[in-house]
C-alpha positions in Angstrom: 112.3 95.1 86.1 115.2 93.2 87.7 116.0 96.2 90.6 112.0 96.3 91.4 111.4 93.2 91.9 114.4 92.9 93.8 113.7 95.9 95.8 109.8 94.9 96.3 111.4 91.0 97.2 113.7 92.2 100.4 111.0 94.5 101.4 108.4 92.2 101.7 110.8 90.1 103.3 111.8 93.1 106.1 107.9 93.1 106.5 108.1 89.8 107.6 110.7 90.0 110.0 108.7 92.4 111.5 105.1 91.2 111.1 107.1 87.8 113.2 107.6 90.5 116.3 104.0 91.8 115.6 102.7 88.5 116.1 100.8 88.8 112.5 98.8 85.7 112.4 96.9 86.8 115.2 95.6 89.8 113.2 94.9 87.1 110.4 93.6 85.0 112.8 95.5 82.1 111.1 94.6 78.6 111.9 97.7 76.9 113.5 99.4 80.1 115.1 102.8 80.6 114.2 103.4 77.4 112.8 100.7 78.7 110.4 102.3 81.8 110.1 105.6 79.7 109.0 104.2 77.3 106.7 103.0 80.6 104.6 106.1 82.0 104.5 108.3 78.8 103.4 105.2 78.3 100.6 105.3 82.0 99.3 109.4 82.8 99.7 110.4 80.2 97.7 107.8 81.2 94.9 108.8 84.8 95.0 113.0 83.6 94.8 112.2 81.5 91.7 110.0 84.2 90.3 113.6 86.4 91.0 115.7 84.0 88.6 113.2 83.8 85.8 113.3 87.6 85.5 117.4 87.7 86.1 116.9 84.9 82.9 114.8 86.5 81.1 111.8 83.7 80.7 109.0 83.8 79.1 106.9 84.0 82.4 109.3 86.5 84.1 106.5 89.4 83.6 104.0 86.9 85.3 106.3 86.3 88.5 107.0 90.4 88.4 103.2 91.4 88.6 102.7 88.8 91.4 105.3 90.2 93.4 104.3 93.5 92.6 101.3 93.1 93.5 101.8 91.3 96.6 104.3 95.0 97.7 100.4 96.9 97.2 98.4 94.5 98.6 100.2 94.6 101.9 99.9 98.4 102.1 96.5 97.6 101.5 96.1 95.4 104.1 97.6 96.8 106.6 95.7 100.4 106.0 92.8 98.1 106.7 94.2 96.7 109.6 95.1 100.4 110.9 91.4 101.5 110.2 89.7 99.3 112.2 91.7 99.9 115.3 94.8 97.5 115.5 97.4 98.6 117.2 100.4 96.9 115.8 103.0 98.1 113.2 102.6 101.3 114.5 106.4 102.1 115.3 108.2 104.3 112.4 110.2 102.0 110.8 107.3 99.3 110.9 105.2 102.4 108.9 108.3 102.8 106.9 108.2 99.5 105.8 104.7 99.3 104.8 104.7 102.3 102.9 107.9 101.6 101.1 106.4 97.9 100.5 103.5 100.1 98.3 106.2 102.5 96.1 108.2 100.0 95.8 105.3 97.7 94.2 103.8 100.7 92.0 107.3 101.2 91.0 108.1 97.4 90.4 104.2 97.4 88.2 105.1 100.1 86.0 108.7 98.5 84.9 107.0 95.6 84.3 104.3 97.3 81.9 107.2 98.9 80.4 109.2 96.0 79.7 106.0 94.7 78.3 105.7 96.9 76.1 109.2 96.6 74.8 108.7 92.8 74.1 106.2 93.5 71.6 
């Protein structure tokens, strides 16, 4: 559980970096631009770093914080598949793609651990 969330955690932090080139709150239409854009990320990054150590620890709501993440790896896939359907044109470079798709395995990936680590605690 530990490597896929990590894995799923930089990769949605890559995405990021380039959703910031992509101008991503435009797509999102987010009230407040960029400054919008930023006061999402400095909510959600340090939710999903503290969701990190209770899984390194071992808590008792490490298998919460692991689905959320996980979750949030296939939801931007999904997003952005939307996105591609109706006609944006941004992310389309390969390692943008890359990114996007990996975000996805690596969130299926991170799911399954955690449903088998769930399984183990009981």
């Amino acid at each position: 559980m530990e490597r896929g969330y990590l894995t799923t955690l930089c990769l949605l932090v890559f995405h990021q970096i380039d959703a910031a080139y992509w101008k991503e709150w435009e797509m999102f239409q987010l009230p407040g631009g960029v400054q919008g854009y930023l006061i999402f990320n400095m909510l959600a990054l340090p939710m999903l770093l503290y969701g990190y150590r209770q899984v390194l620890l071992k808590k008792r709501n490490a298998v919460w914080f692991s689905y959320i993440c996980a979750g949030l790896g296939m939801l931007t896939f999904l997003i952005h598949a939307g996105f591609f359907l109706a006609g944006y044109t941004q992310f389309k470079l390969p390692l943008s793609i890359a990114l996007i798709i990996a975000c996805l395995v690596s969130g299926l990936w991170q799911f399954f651990q955690t449903r088998l680590f769930e399984r183990h605690q009981r």
